[in-house]
N, C-alpha and C positions, 0 to 999 in steps of 0.2 A: 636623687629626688624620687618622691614616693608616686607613681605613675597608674594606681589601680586605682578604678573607676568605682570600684565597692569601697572603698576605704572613704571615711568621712574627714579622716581629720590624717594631716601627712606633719612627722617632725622633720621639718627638711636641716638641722644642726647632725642627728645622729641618725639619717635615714632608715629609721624603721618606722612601720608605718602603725598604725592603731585605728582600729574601727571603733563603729560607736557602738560598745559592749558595755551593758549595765553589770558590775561585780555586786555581790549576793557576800557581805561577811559570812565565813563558818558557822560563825553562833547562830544566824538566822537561818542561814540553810537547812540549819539540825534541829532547830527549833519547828522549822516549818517541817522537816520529813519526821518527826516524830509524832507530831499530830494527822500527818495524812497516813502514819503508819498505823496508829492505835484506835484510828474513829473507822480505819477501814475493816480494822481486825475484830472491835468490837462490832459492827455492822454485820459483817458476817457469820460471827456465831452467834450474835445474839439475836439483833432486829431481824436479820430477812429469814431465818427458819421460824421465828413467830409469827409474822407477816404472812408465809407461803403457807403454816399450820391456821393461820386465821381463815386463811380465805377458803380452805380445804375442812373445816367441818361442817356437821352439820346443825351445829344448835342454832338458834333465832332472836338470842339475843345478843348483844353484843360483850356482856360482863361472860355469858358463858361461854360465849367463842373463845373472849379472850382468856377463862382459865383451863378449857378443853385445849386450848395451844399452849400454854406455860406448863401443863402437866405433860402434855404429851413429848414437849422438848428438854424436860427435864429427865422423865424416863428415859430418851434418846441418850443423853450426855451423860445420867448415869450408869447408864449398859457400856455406853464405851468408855467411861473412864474406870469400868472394872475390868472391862476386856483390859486394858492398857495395865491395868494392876498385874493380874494375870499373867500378863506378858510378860512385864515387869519381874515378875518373880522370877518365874520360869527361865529367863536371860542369866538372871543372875545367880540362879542354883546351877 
C-alpha cells in the first residue's frame, strides 16, 4: 500500500503510487516550444534593437525616430551579415 503523504491518488491492486501530474501530449508541447522559440527569436533581433535604437535618437518626431532606428538597424545587420559572408568565404578557401 502506497504510504506517501505527497501522492494524491494510491493504486493499492498493483502498489505503485501516482501523483496528480497533468501529462502535456508531444504535439502540444512542440507546438507550444516552437512559438516561445520563434516570438522570442524574432523579439530579439528584431523589436528590442528598434525599441533600444528608438529610444536612443535624436529626432522629435515620432515617424523619424522611427526610420532613424530601421536604417540604423538595418546598417547593423548588413555590416554583419557581410562580415559573416566574409567569414564564410574565407573558411571555406
Amino acid at each position: 500500500q502506497c504510504t506517501d503523504p505527497n501522492v494524491s491518488a494510491c493504486n493499492t491492486t498493483v502498489s505503485v503510487c501516482t501523483s496528480g501530474t497533468i501529462v502535456v501530449p508531444p504535439n502540444v508541447l512542440k507546438i507550444i516550444w516552437e512559438i516561445v522559440y520563434w516570438s522570442t527569436l524574432f523579439l530579439t533581433w528584431g523589436v528590442y534593437p528598434i525599441i533600444q535604437t528608438y529610444s536612443m535618437t535624436g529626432e522629435f518626431t515620432f515617424g523619424d525616430k522611427m526610420r532613424t532606428s530601421i536604417k540604423s538597424n538595418l546598417l547593423l545587420y548588413s555590416v554583419m551579415g557581410a562580415v559573416l559572408a566574409v567569414v564564410g568565404v574565407i573558411s571555406i578557401i
